[in-house]
Structure formats: structure tokens, C-alpha cells
N, C-alpha and C positions, 0 to 999 in steps of 0.2 A: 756582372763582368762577363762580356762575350771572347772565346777565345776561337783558334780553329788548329785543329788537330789532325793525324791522319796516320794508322797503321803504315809501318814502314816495310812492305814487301816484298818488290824488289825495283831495279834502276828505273823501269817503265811508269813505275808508281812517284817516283822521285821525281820523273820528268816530266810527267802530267801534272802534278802538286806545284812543280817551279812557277812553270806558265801561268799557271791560276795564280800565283802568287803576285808574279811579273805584272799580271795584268791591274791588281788592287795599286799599284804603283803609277799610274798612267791615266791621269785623270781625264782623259776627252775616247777613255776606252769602254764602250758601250754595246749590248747583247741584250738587250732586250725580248728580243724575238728568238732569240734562243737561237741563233744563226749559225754560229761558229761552229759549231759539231758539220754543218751538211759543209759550210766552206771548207774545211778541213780535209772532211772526206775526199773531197774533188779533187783537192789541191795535194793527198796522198796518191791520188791514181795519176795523175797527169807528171806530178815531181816528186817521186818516192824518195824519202829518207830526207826532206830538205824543209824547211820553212821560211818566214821571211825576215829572220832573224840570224840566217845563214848567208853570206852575202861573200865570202870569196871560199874558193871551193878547195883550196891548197889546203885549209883548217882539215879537210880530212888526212891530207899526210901530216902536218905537224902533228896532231894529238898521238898517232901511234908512233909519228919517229918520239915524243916526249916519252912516254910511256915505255917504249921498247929501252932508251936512255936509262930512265929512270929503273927499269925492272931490272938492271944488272947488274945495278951496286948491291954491293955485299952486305949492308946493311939490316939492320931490321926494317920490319914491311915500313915500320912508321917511319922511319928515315926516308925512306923511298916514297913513300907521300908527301914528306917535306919537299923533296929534291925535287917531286914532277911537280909541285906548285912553282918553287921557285925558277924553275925553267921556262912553266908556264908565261910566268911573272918577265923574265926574260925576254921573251918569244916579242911582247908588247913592244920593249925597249929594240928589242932587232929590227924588226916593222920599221918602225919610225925612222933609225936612222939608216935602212935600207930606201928609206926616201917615199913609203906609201904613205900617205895621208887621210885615207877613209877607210871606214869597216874595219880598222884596227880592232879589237876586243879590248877593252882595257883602257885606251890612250888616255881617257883623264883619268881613271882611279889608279891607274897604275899597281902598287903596293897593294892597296884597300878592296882590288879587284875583289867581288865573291862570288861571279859566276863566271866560270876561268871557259875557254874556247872548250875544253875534254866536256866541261857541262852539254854546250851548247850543241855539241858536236856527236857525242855519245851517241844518242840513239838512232841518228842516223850512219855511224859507220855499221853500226849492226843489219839495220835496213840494207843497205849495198853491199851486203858482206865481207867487208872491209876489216871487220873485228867478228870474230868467229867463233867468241864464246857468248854466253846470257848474262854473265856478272856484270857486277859494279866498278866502277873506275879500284875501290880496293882492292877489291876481288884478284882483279889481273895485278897488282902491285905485290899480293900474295904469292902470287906462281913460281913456283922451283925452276930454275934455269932449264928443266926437261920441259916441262910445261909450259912458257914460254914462248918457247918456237911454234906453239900450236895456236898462238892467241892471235897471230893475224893473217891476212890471207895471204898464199903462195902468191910470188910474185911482187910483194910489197915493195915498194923502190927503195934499196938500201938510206940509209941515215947520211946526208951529206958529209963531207970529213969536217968542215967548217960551220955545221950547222949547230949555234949557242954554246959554242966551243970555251966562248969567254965573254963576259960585261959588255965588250969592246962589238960581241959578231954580227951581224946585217942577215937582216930577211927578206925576201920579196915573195910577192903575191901571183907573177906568172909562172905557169908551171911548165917544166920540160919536156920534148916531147913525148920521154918513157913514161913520165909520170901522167901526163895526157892519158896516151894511151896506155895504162891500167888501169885510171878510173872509166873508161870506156869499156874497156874489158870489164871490167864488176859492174858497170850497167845492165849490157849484153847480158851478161850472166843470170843478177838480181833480179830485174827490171826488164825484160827483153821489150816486150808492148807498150812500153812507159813514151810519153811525148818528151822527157826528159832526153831516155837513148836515143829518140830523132834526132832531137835537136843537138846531141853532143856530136853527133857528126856530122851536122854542118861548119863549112869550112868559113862561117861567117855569121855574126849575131845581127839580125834585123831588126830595122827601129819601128818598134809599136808598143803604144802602153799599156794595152789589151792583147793576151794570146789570141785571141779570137780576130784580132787585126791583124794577124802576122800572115803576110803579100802570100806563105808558101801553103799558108790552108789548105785551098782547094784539092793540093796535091799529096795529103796526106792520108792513111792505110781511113779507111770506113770507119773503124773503132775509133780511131782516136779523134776527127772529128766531129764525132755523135759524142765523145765526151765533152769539146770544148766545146760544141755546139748546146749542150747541157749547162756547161760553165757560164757561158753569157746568160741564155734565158735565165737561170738563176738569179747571176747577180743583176741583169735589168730587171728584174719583178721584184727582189729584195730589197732593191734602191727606192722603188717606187710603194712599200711596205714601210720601208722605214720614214720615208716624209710624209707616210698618211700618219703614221703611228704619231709623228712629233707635232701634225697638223692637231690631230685628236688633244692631245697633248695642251697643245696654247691653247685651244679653243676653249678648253677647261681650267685652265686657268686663266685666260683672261674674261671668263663669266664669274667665274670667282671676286675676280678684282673689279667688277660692276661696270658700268657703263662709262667712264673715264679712260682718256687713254695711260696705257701704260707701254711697258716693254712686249709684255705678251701679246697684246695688240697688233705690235706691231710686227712680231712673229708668226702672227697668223696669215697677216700678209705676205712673207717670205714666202710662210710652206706653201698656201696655195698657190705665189708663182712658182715654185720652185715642181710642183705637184705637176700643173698646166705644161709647163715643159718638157716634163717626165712623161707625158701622154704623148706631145705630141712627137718626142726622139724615139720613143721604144716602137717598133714593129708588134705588129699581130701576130708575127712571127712566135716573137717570146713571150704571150700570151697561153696559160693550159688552155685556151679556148681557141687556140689558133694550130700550127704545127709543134706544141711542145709536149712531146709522149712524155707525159709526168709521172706514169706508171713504172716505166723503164729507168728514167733519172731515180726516182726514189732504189729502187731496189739495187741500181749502182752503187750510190751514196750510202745504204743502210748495209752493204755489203762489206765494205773497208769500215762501216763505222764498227761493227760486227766483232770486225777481226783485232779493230784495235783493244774491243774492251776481250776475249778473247788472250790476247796478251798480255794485257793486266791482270787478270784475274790467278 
């Protein structure tokens, strides 16, 4: 019987255990090459404290207005863990009939939720310093009315008067513009160098699927794009990594399956057009045999990855 386990140390530990956990749930989620640690790293230097499972950015005020809610009834702590779930739980039902329709947390588990926004959200208000202590979401539900006042950062935008007030209250996902600008402010703060604080002060989001497309490149500080200049080579050399890997892959299994055709077969065919393409779109560019200082990108990437274990430990 195979089981998987894991000392419980503290929230960092918790939130690196989830992910791994999240990811056995997600069947076309695949690491072979052992990739995710170097994309990770990047994607911590470029958009600290965020992931792609973070997708409206008000979650960082709801969690501590819930929290701050929930920390001030009189309660035992455990009450007070009931009440920020069920608020949590709430927060869903406000959403929706505040009229947003995506990136909800929740929308279809509703009740059955078990990774509530404070999960998902957690270790990045620490990152932005947004929450100002090390603990556990417990942790702070433990805090004496003194103590309290110290868990979030000065200047937090008070708690709506309206906000999950009752079954009946509505939420929305745009933020105003105090609350704009203080997560700006703890960018500035946190993050000064980060592509994140650029781009939060632009007066407008531009359309590219790739940061490395985005029209205002050229015009941004030397650091930051030697980083996303980094970000592309990676992921073009990665991409072209992974359809040899799954080229390799058919080609061994359909010598396996002999000289008839099969599915694999016919997957061999794929990856090598899929391969021939990849050659001819990528630049020499993003080539280590072209202009990609591979020495400089490593010791970037091994630098945040550093720091994250570092943190865990």
C-alpha cells in the first residue's frame, strides 16, 4: 500500500504540499523534465507573490477583510475558524450575485469548497506584505484583540460597511481607487524591481499572450528585460525539449508495437511535424549557442529557487 506523507512545519510547507497535491488531480499535468521549479522561479522574479491560479487581484483584500471580520468575535479561536470559513463560503455566493461570472473560487463546490480563497491567497499576501506576520491562517485567528492590529499592513482599506453583512450582500471584483492604490503601494514597497510594479502602473493592460510580446518591451528598465528576455528563451527551448522528449517517447513505443500501424505511429508523425515547426519558429536567438547567456539565467533562477527552499526550511 503506497501512501504520501509530509511533516507539518509551517504555512509554506502546507502550501507547497497543496500544489503537489492539486497537481495528482489534473490529468494532462505533466513534468517530466523536471521544468516547474526553473518556471516558477522566473515567474517569482517577474510577478512576486502571485500564480496562475490567482486570477482577480481584490482576493488579496477580501482574505484579510474576512479574517480581520472573523478575528473579533468573542468567540473561542474555533468559532472564529467556523465563522472565516463560513464567510468565506459566503464571499462565493456575493460574487455571483454581484453579477461576476469567472474566477469565482468556489462557484460550483459552493458548501463542499476545500480550498477556500485565504488558502490560495495566503502566501502571497505575505510575499507583498500585505499580512505581516509568518503564521497560519490559525495562527492569526488566535491573536488577542492587541495583537490583531499588528497582523495586517498599515494602511489596509477599511472593511466595507456592506461587505457579507448578510446571505442576501453582493461582491465585485473591481477595485477602488484607494484600494488600487495600496496594493501599489505594497508593490512599490515589497517588490520595487518586480515587472509586476511596472506594469501595475500602467494606465492600461495590452493585448499579448506572451510578456515577451508586450508592444512596451523595448522601453523597459535593462533588468527586467534581460529577465523576460530569459523567460522566452526558456520557454522556446523547453517547448522544443518537450516534443523531442514525446518524439523519443512514440518512437519507442511504436517499435514496441512492430511494424504495423498503430496510434503511436501515428504520433510519431505529429511530433516530428510538430518538432520541424519548432525549428523553423524559434530564433538562434534563443539558442545557449546563439545570444542566450545561460550562465546568468541559471544563477537567476537558482537564486529565487534558493530562497524559496530557504523559507521552508
Amino acid at each position: 500500500m503506497s501512501f504520501l506523507a509530509w511533516i507539518d512545519f509551517d504555512q509554506a510547507d502546507r502550501d507547497r504540499t497543496r500544489r503537489i497535491m492539486d497537481l495528482f488531480g489534473q490529468e494532462d499535468t505533466r513534468d517530466e523534465l523536471g521544468l516547474g521549479s526553473v518556471r516558477d522561479a522566473l515567474a517569482d522574479l517577474m510577478f512576486p507573490g502571485t500564480s496562475t491560479i490567482q486570477t482577480r487581484l481584490r482576493y488579496m483584500l477580501f482574505v484579510p477583510w474576512i479574517y480581520r471580520m472573523a478575528g473579533t468575535h468573542k468567540g473561542t479561536a474555533a468559532a472564529r475558524r467556523e465563522l472565516a470559513r463560513a464567510l468565506e463560503i459566503r464571499l462565493i455566493e456575493a460574487l455571483v450575485c454581484g453579477g461576476e461570472t469567472q474566477n469565482v473560487i468556489g462557484s460550483a463546490a459552493r458548501e463542499k469548497l476545500k480550498r477556500l480563497p485565504s488558502d490560495v491567497y495566503w502566501a502571497g499576501l505575505l510575499t507583498l506584505g500585505i499580512r505581516r506576520f509568518q503564521g497560519s491562517r490559525n495562527a492569526c485567528l488566535e491573536a488577542t484583540p492587541g495583537e490583531a492590529q499588528m497582523l495586517w499592513a498599515n494602511g489596509l482599506p477599511p472593511v466595507p460597511d456592506d461587505f457579507l453583512s448578510s446571505p442576501d450582500s453582493t461582491a465585485t471584483f473591481p477595485l477602488s481607487t484607494e484600494e488600487a492604490d495600496f496594493l501599489r503601494d505594497r508593490l512599490a514597497q515589497d517588490a520595487p524591481h518586480s515587472l509586476f510594479t511596472l506594469l501595475s502602473r500602467q494606465a492600461s493592460a495590452a493585448e499579448c499572450d506572451m510578456i515577451w510580446q508586450h508592444p512596451a518591451r523595448a522601453d523597459w528598465p535593462n533588468q527586467i528585460r534581460t529577465l523576460v528576455g530569459h523567460a522566452e528563451r526558456f520557454s522556446r527551448l523547453m517547448h522544443g525539449a518537450s516534443l523531442l522528449y514525446n518524439l523519443m517517447l512514440s518512437e519507442k513505443a511504436a517499435q514496441m508495437q512492430g511494424s504495423h500501424e498503430s496510434s503511436w505511429h501515428d504520433r510519431v508523425e505529429t511530433y516530428s511535424a510538430m518538432l520541424d515547426t519548432w525549428k523553423a519558429e524559434t530564433p538562434m536567438t534563443c539558442s545557449p549557442i546563439g545570444t542566450f547567456r545561460i550562465f546568468g539565467f541559471w544563477r537567476r533562477a537558482q537564486s529565487t529557487m534558493s530562497n524559496h527552499t530557504a523559507a521552508g526550511s
